[in-house]
SELO-767262 format. One record per residue (C-alpha): residue number from 0; residue in one letter; x, y, z. Coordinates in steps of 0.2 Angstrom, whole numbers. Layout:
BEGIN
{i = NUM&aa = A&px = X&py = Y&pz = Z}
...
***
This chain:
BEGIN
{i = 0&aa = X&px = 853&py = 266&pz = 327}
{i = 1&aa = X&px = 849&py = 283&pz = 319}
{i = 2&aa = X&px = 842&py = 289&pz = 335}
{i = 3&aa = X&px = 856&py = 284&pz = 346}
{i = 4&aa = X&px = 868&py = 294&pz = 330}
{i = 5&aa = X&px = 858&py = 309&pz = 333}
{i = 6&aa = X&px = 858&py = 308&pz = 350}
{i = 7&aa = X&px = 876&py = 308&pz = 350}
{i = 8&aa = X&px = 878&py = 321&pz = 339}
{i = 9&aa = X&px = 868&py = 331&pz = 350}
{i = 10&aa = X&px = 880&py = 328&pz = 366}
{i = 11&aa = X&px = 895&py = 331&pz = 357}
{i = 12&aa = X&px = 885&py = 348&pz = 352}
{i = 13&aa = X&px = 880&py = 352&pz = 369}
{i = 14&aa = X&px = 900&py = 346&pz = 375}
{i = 15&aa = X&px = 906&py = 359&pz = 364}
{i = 16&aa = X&px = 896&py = 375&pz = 370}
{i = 17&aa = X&px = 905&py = 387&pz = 380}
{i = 18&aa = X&px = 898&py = 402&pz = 389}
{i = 19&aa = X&px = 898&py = 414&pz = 377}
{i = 20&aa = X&px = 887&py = 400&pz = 366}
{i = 21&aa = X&px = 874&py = 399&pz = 382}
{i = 22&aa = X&px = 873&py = 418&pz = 383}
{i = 23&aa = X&px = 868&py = 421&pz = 365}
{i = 24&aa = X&px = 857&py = 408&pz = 365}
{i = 25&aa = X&px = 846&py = 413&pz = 379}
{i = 26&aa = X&px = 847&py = 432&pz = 375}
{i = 27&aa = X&px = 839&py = 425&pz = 357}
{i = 28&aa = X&px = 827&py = 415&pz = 368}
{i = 29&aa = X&px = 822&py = 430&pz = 377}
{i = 30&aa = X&px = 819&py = 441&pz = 359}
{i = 31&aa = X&px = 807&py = 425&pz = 353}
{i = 32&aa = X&px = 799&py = 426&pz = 369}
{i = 33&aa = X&px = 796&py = 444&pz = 370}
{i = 34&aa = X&px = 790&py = 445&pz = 352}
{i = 35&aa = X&px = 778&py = 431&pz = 355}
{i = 36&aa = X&px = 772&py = 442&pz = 371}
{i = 37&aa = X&px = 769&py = 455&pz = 360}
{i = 38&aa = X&px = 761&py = 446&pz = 346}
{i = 39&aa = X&px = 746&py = 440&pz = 357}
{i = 40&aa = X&px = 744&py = 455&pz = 366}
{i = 41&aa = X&px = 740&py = 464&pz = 350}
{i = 42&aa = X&px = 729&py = 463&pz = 337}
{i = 43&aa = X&px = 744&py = 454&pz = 327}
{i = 44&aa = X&px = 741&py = 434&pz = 330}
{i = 45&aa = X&px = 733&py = 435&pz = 313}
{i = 46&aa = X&px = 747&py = 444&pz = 303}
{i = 47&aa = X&px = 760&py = 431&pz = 312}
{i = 48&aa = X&px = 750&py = 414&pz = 306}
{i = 49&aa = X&px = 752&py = 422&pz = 289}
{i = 50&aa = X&px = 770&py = 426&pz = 290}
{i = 51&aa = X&px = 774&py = 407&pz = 297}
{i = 52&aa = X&px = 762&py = 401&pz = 280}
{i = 53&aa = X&px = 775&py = 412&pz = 269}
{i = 54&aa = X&px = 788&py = 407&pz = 277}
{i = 55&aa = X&px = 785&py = 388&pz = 274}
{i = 56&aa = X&px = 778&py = 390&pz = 257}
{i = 57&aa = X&px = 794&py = 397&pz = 253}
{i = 58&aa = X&px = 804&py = 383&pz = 260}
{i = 59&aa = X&px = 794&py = 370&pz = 252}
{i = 60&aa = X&px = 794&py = 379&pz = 235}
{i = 61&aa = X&px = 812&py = 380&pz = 238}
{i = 62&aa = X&px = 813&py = 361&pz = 242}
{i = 63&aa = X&px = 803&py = 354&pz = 228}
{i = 64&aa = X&px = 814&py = 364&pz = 216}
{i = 65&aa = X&px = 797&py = 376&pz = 210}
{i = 66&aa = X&px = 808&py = 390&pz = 202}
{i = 67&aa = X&px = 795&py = 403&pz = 199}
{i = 68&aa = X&px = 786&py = 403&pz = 215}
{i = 69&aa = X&px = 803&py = 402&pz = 224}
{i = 70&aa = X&px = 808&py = 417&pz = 214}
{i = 71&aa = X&px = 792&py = 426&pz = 219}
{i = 72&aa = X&px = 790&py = 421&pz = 238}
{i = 73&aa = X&px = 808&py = 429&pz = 240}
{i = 74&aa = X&px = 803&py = 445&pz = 231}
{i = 75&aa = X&px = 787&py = 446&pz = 242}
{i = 76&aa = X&px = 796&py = 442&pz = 257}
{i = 77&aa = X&px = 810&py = 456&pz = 255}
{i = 78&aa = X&px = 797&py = 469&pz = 253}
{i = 79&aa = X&px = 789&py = 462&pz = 268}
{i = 80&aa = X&px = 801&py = 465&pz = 278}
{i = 81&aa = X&px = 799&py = 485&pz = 276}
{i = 82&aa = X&px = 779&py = 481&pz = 275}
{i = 83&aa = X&px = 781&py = 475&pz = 293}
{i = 84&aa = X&px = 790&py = 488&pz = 300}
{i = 85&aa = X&px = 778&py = 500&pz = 296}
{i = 86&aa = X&px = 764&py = 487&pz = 302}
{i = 87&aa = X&px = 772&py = 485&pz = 318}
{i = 88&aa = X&px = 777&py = 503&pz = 321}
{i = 89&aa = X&px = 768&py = 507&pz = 338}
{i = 90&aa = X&px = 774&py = 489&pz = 345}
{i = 91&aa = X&px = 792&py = 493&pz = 340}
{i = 92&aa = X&px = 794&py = 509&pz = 347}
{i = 93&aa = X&px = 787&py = 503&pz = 363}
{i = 94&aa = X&px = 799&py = 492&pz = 363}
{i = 95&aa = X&px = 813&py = 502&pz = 361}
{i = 96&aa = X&px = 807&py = 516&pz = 374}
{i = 97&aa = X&px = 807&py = 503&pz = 386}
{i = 98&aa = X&px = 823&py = 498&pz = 383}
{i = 99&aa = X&px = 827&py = 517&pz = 385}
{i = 100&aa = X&px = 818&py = 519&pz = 400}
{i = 101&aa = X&px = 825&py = 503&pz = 408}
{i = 102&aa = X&px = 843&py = 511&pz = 418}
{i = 103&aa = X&px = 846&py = 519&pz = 435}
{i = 104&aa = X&px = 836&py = 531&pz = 433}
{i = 105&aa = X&px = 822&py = 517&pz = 435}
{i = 106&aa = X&px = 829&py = 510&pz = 451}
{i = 107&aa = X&px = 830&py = 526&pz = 460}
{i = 108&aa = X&px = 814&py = 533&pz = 456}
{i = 109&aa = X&px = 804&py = 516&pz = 459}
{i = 110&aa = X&px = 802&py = 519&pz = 479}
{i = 111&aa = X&px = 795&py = 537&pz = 473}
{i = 112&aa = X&px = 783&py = 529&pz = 462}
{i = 113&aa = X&px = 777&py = 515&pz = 472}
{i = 114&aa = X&px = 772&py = 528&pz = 486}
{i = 115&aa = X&px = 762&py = 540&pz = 473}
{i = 116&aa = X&px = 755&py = 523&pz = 466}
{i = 117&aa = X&px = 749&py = 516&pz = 482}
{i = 118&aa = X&px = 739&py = 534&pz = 484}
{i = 119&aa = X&px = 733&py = 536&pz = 468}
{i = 120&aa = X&px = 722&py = 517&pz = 471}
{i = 121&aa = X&px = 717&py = 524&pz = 489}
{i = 122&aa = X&px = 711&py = 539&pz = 479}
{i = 123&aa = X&px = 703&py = 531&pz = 465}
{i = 124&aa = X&px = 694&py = 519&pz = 474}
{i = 125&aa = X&px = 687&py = 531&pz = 487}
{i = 126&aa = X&px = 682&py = 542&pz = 471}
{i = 127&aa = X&px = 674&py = 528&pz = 463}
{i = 128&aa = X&px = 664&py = 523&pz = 478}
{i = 129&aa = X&px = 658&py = 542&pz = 476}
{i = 130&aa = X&px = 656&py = 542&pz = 458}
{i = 131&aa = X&px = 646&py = 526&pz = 461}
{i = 132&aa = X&px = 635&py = 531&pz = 472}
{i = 133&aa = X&px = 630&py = 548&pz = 464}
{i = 134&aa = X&px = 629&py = 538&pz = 446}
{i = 135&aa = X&px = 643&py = 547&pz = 439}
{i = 136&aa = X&px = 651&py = 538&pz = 423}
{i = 137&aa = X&px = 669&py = 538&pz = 424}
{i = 138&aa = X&px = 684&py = 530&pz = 415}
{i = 139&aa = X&px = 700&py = 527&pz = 421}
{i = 140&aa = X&px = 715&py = 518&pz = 415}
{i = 141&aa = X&px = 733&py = 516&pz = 423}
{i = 142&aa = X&px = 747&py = 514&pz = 412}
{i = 143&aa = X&px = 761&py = 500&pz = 416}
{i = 144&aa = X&px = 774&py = 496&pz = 405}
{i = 145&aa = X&px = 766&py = 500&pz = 385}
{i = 146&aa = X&px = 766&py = 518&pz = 384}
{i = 147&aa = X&px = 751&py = 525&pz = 380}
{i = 148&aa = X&px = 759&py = 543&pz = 372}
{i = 149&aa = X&px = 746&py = 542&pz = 358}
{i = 150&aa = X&px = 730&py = 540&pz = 368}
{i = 151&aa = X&px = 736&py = 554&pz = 379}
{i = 152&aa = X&px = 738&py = 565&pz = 361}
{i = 153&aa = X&px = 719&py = 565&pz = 359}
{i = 154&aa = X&px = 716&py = 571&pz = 378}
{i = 155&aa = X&px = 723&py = 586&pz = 388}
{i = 156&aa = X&px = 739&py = 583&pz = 398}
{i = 157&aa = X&px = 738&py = 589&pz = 415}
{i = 158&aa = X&px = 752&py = 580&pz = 426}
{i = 159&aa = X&px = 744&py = 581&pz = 442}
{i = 160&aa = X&px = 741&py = 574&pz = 459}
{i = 161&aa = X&px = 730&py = 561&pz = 461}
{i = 162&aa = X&px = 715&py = 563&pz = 473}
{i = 163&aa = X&px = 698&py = 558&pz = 475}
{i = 164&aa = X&px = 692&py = 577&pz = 473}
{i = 165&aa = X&px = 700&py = 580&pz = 459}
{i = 166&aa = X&px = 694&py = 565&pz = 449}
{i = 167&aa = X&px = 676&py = 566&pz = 454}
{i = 168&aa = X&px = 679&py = 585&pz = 446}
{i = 169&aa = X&px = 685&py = 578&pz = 431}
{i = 170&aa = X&px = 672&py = 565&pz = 429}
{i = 171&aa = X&px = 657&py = 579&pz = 433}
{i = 172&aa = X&px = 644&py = 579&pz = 418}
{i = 173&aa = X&px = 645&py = 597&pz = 416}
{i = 174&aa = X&px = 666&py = 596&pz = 418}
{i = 175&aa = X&px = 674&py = 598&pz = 399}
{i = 176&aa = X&px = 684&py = 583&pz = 401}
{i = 177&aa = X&px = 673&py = 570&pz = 408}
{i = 178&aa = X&px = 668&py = 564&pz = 391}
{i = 179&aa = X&px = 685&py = 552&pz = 390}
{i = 180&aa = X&px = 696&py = 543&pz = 398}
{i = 181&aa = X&px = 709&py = 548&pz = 414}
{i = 182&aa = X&px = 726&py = 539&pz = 410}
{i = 183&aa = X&px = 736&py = 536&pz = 425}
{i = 184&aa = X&px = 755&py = 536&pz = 424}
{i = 185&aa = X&px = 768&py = 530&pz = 439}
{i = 186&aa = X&px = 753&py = 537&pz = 452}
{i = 187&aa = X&px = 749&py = 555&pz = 443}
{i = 188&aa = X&px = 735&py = 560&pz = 432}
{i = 189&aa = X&px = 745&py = 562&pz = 414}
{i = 190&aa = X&px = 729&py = 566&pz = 404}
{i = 191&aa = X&px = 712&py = 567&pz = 404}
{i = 192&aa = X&px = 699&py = 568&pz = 389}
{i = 193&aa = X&px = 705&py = 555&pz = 381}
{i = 194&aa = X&px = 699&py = 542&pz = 367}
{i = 195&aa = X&px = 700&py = 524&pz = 367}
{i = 196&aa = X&px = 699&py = 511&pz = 355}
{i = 197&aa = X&px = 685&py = 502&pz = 356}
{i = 198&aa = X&px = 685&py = 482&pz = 359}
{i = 199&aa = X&px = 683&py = 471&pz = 343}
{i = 200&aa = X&px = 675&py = 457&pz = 355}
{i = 201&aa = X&px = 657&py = 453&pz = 347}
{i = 202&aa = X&px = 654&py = 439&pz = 363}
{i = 203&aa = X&px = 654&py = 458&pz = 376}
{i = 204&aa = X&px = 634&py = 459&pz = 383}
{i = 205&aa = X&px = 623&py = 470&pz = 374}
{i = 206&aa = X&px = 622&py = 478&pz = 394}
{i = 207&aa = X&px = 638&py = 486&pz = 390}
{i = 208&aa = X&px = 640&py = 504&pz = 382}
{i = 209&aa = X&px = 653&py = 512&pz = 374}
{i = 210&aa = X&px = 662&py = 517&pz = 388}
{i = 211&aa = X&px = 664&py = 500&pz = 393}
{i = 212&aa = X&px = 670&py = 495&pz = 377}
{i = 213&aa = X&px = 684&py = 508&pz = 379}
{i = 214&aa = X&px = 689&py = 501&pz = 395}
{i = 215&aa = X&px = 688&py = 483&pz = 387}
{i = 216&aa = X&px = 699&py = 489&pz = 373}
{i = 217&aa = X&px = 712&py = 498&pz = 378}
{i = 218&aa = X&px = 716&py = 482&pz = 389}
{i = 219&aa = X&px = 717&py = 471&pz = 374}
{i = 220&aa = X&px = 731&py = 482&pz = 363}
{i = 221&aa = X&px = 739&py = 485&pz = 380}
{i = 222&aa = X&px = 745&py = 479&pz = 397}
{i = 223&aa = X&px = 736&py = 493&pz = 405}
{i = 224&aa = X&px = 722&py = 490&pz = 418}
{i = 225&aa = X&px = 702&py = 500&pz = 416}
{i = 226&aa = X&px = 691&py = 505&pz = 429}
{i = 227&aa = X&px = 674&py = 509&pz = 422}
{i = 228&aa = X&px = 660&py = 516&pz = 432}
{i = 229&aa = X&px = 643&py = 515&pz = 423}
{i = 230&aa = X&px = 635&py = 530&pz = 423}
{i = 231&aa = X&px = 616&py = 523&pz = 420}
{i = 232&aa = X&px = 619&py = 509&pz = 435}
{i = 233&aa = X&px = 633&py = 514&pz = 446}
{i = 234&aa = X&px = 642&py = 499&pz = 444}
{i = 235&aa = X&px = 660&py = 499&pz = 446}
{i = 236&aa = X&px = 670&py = 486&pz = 432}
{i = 237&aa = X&px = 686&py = 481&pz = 433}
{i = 238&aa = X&px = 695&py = 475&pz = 414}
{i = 239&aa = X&px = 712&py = 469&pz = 412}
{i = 240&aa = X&px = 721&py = 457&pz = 397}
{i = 241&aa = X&px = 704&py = 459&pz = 387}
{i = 242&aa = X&px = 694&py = 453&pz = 404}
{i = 243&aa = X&px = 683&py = 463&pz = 414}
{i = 244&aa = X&px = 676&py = 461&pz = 432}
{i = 245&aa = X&px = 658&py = 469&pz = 435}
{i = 246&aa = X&px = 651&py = 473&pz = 450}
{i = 247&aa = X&px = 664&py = 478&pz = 462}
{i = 248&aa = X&px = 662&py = 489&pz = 477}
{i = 249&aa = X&px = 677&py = 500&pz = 481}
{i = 250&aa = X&px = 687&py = 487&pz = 494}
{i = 251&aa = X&px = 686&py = 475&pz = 480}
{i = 252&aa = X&px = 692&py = 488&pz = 467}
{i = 253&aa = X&px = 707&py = 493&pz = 476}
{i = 254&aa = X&px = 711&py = 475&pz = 481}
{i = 255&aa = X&px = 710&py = 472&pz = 463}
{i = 256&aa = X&px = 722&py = 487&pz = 459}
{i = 257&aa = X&px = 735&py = 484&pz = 471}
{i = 258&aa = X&px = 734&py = 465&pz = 465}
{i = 259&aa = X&px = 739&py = 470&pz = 447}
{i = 260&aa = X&px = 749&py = 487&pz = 448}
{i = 261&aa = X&px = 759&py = 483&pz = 464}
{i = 262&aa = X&px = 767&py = 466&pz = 456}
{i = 263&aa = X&px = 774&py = 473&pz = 440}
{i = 264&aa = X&px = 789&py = 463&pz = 442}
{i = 265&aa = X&px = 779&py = 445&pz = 439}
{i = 266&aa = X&px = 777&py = 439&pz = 422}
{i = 267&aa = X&px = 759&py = 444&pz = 415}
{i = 268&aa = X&px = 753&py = 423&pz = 416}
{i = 269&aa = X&px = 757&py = 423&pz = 436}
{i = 270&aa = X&px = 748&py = 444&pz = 436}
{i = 271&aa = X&px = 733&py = 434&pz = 430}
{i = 272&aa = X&px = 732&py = 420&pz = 440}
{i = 273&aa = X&px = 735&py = 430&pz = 455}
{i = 274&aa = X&px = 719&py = 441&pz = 449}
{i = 275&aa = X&px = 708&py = 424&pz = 448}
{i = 276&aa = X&px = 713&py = 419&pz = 465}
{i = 277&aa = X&px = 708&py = 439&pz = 471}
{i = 278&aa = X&px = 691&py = 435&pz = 460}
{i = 279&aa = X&px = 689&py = 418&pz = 470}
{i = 280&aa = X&px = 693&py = 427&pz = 487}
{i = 281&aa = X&px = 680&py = 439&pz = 484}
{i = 282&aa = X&px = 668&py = 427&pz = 478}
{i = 283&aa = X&px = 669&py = 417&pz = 491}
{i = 284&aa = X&px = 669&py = 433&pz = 506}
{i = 285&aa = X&px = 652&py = 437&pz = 498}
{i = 286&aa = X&px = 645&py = 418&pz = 499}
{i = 287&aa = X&px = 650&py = 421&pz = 519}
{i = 288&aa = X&px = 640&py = 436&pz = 521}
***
């Protein structure tokens, strides 16, 4: 009988919704969800797992009447609530500069950008064949939708054209930028130079160096996609969401780019599938041959 009351209740809940009521609850169901996105992207799941133990310490402390912890778990959580916007700094303002960039300005510039994004993979591919073959190390990341302003303060800004040329004269040993990365932003070179942050994964093989651990990196506090090519063995790596992809030749690179960086629109679960099904496709071409 208590399940059938609440079942009612719940009806006669939903029966008395109107529009406005639907509206607001999916706009908070979309905040929840894009918090959580953000959450496990970053390096915050931790920080998260202890906010939801405070939070239900204070309940419970509230519920069995445990005065003194009650008092303190509020205290503490008030002054969390300034502790976590400073934790979450970077996250935030990314946020908010994509809800500024997000107007009409976006929709009349994305034909523009697509072009000079299709390019800039023909180029980088065909310069990391190059690069490859002549055992040149090289890293290069494109930018999606997480900014990557403070990576590009510890490089040069340059804001140039993207072509093969030009990055295998970036990437030259003797070239004053080739010891960094190349960030790619909307098809142009936006920096150059530039440091990463190196992965915190203790499972990576021992084969990979430094640089690869950059690439590995900057995909695990980002959205953004790295293309490493080793300078000991001229291999070319591909690393997205934490994951990277060794061995490619440059057809299976730019298949690989155009996969990730030409669907920006899906949601970053159907990104990933799509790229294990371009993995399993190239796996699969190689057991023909």
């Amino acid at each position: 009988m208590a399940l059938i009351e609440y079942f009612l209740k719940f009806f006669r809940y939903i029966s008395m919704m109107g529009v406005m009521d639907v509206v607001d609850v999916l706009i908070t169901a979309f905040i929840i969800y894009k918090l959580i996105a953000i959450i496990r992207r970053t390096s915050s799941s931790g920080v998260a797992r202890g906010i939801i133990v405070l939070l239900v310490a204070l309940w419970l402390s509230g519920l069995l009447k445990l005065h003194v912890i009650n008092f303190a778990l509020r205290k503490a959580v008030e002054i969390g609530l300034i502790a976590l916007v400073v934790l979450f700094q970077p996250e935030l303002r990314r946020f908010l500069e994509r809800v500024g960039r997000s107007g009409l300005s976006t929709f009349l510039g994305k034909q523009v950008q697509i072009r000079e994004l299709d390019s800039a993979i023909t180029q980088t591919a065909l310069a990391c064949g190059d690069m490859s073959k002549a055992r040149t190390g090289a890293l290069i990341v494109f930018e999606r939708v997480d900014r990557l302003d403070d990576q590009m303060r510890t490089g040069t800004v340059l804001d140039a054209g993207v072509s093969a040329e030009l990055l295998k004269n970036i990437f030259f040993n003797k070239a004053p930028l080739h010891d960094g990365a190349v960030i790619m932003r909307d098809g142009r070179i936006a920096a150059a130079g530039c440091m990463l942050p190196l992965s915190g994964n203790t499972n990576l093989s021992r084969e990979l160096g430094m640089r690869h651990r950059a690439g590995i990196g900057m995909t695990e506090c980002t959205d953004a996609v790295s293309i490493i090519v080793s300078e000991e063995t001229g291999t070319i790596s591909f690393a997205v969401n934490g994951m990277i992809k060794r061995h490619l030749t440059p057809e299976m690179l730019e298949e690989m780019l155009r996969t990730e960086l030409l669907n920006e629109e899906d949601e970053p679960m159907t990104r990933r599938e799509r790229l294990m099904q371009t993995m399993k496709a190239i796996k699969e071409k190689r057991h023909e041959k």
